[in-house]
C-alpha positions as CSV (number, residue, x, y, z in Angstrom):
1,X,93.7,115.1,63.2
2,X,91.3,113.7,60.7
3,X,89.1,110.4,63.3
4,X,88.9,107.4,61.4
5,X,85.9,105.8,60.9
6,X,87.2,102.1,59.3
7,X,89.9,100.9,57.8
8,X,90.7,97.9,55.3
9,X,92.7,94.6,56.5
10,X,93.3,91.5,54.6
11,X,94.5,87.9,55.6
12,X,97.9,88.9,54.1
13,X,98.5,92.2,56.2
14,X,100.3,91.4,58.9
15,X,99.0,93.0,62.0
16,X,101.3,95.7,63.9
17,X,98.4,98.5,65.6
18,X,95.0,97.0,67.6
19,X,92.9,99.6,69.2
20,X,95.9,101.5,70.9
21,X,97.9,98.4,71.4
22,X,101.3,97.5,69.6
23,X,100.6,94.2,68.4
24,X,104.1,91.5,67.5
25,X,103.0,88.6,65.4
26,X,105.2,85.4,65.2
27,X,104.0,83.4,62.8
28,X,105.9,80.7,62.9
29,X,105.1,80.2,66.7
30,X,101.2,81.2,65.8
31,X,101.5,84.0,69.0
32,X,100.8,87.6,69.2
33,X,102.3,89.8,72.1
34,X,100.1,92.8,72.6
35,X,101.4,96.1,74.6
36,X,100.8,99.5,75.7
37,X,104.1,100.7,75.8
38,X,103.7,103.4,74.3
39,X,100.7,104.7,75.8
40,X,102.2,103.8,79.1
41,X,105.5,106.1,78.4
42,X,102.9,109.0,76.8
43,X,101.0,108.9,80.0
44,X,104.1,109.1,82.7
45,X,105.6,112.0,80.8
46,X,102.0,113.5,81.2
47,X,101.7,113.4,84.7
48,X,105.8,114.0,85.3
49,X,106.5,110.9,86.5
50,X,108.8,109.3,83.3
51,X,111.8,109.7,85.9
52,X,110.1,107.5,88.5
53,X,111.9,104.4,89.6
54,X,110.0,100.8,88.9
55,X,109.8,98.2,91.5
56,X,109.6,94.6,90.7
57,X,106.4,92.7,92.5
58,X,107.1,89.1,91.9
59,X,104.1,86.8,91.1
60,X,104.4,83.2,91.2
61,X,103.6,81.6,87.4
62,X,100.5,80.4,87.1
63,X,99.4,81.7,89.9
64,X,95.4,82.6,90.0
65,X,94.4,84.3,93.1
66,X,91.0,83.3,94.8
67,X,88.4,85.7,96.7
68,X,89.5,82.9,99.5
69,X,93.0,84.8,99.4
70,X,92.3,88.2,100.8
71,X,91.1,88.7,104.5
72,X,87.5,89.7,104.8
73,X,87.7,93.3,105.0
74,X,89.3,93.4,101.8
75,X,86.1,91.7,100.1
76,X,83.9,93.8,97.9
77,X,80.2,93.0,97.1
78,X,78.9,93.6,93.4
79,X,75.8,95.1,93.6
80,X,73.3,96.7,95.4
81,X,74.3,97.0,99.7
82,X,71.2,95.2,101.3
83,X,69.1,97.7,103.1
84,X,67.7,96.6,107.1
């Protein structure tokens, strides 16, 4: 398979491929809904696990999670550890 190095798009093209990601344009809206569906599904059969069951985690909308949230020995540091 031939790599390619650039390609041509103009305001007129509508955009379906990004990088790997499946791109839906409504332009009446103005919204684009990116996924990796496909990647996703290529990956699973990979590593035998297309027959797995999925299990729903519900998230509240607009929900934004603090550090606050998680008990401290949850927390990560970014960084170098401090030395005594």
């Amino acid at each position: 398979m031939k790599k390619m190095t650039s390609f041509d798009l103009s305001a007129s093209d509508k955009l379906t491929w990004l990088l790997g990601w499946k791109a839906e344009q409504n332009l009446i809206k103005g919204t684009v809904h990116m996924s990796q569906d496909i990647h996703c599904n290529d990956r699973l059969t990979r590593f035998k696990m297309s027959d797995d069951n999925t299990v729903h985690t519900p998230c509240e909308a607009n929900h934004h999670p603090q550090a606050s949230d998680s008990s401290g020995e949850n927390k990560r540091t970014i960084g170098r550890p401090k030395v005594n």
